[in-house]
C-alpha positions as CSV (number, residue, x, y, z in Angstrom):
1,X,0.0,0.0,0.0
2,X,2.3,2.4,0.4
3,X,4.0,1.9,-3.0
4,X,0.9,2.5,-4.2
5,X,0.6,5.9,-2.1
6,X,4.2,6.9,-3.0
7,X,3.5,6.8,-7.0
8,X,0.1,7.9,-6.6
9,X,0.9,11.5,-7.2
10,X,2.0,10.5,-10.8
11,X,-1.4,9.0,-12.2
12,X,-2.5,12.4,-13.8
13,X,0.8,13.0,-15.8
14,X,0.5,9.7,-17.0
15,X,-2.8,9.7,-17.7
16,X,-2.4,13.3,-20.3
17,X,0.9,11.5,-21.3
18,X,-1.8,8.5,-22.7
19,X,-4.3,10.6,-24.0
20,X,-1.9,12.2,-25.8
21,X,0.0,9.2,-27.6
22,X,-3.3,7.7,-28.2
23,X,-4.5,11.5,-29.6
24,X,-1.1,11.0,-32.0
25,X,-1.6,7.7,-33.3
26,X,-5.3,8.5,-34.3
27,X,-4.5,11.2,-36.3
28,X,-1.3,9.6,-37.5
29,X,-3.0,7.0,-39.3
30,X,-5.1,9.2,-41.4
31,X,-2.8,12.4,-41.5
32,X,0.6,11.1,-41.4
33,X,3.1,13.5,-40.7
34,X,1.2,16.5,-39.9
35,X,0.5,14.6,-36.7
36,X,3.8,14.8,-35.1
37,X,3.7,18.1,-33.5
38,X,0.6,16.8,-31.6
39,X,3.8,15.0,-29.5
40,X,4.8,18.5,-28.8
41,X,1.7,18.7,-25.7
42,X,3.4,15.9,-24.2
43,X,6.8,18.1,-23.3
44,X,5.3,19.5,-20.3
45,X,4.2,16.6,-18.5
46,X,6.8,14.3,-19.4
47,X,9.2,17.1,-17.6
48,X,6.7,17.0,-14.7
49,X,7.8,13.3,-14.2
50,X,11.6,13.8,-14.6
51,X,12.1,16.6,-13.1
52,X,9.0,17.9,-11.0
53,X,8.5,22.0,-10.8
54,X,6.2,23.6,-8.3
55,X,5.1,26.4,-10.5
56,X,4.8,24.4,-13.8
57,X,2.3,21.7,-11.8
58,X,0.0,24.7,-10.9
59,X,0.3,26.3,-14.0
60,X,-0.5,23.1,-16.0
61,X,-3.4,22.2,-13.2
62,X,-5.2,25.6,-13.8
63,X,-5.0,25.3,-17.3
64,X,-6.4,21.7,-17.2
65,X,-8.9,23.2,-15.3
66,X,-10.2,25.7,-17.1
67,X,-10.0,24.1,-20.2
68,X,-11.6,20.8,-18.8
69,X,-14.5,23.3,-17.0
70,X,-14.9,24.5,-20.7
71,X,-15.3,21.6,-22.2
72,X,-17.8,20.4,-19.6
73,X,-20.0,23.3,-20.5
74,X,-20.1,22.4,-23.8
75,X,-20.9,18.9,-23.6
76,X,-23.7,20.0,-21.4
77,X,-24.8,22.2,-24.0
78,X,-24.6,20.1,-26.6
79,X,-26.2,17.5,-24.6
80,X,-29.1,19.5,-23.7
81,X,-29.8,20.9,-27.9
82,X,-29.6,17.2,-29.3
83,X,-33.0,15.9,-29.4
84,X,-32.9,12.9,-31.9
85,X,-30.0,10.1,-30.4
86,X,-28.8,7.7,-32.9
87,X,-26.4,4.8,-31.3
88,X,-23.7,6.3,-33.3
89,X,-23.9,9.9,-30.9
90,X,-25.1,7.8,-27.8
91,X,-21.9,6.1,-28.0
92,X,-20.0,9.1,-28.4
93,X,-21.3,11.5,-26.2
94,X,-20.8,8.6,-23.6
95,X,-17.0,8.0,-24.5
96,X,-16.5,12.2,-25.1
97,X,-18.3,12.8,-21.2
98,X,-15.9,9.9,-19.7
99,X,-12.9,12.0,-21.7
100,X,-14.1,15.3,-20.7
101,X,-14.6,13.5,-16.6
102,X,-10.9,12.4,-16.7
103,X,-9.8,15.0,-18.0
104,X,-11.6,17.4,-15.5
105,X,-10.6,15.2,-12.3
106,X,-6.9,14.8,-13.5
107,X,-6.5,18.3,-13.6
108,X,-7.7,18.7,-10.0
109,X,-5.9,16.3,-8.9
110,X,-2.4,18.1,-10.4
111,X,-3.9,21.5,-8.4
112,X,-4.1,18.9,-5.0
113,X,-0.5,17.9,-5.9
114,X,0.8,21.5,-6.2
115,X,-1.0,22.4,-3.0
116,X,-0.2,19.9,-0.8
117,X,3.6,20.2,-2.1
118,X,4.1,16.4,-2.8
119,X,7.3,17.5,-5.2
């Protein structure tokens, strides 16, 4: 257990770093090399990992934050004007709202980290 606790604090960076590859090798397959500066959003969190920063976790937890709280809003909106659900958009919306979650609570959780000064 307390493994578990000690590497705990690295779960959100990993989880951006994943979104990120998997964001990469999506648009990779039908773009090709146009996709490679997508890579380029991983820098920040990948430096978080090697060599952690106090002011860089805040700044990229506020960010997340206000991008994720964005993003919320507009999956509510878009989820309140969409009258007629085919399976195709049910399934979407449902894997978008679980992307637009993590992405929301990882972000918090890289504001906790910064807080509680786990670096």
């Amino acid at each position: 257990m307390n493994i578990i606790s000690k590497y705990a604090k690295y779960i959100p960076y990993l989880y951006f770093l994943s979104v990120i590859v998997y964001w990469f090798t999506d648009i990779n397959k039908s773009v090709g090399l146009s996709a490679y500066p997508i890579l380029l959003f991983g820098i920040p969190f990948l430096w978080q990992l090697v060599k952690p920063n106090r002011e860089l976790n805040f700044s990229l937890g506020i960010v997340f934050v206000c991008l994720s709280s964005f993003l919320i809003l507009a999956y509510l909106f878009n989820l309140l004007n969409i009258i007629n659900w085919s399976e195709s958009a049910k399934r979407f919306l449902f894997y978008g709202g679980a992307l637009v979650i993590g992405n929301f609570v990882m972000s918090l959780w890289i504001v906790r980290n910064s807080i509680k000064k786990l670096f």
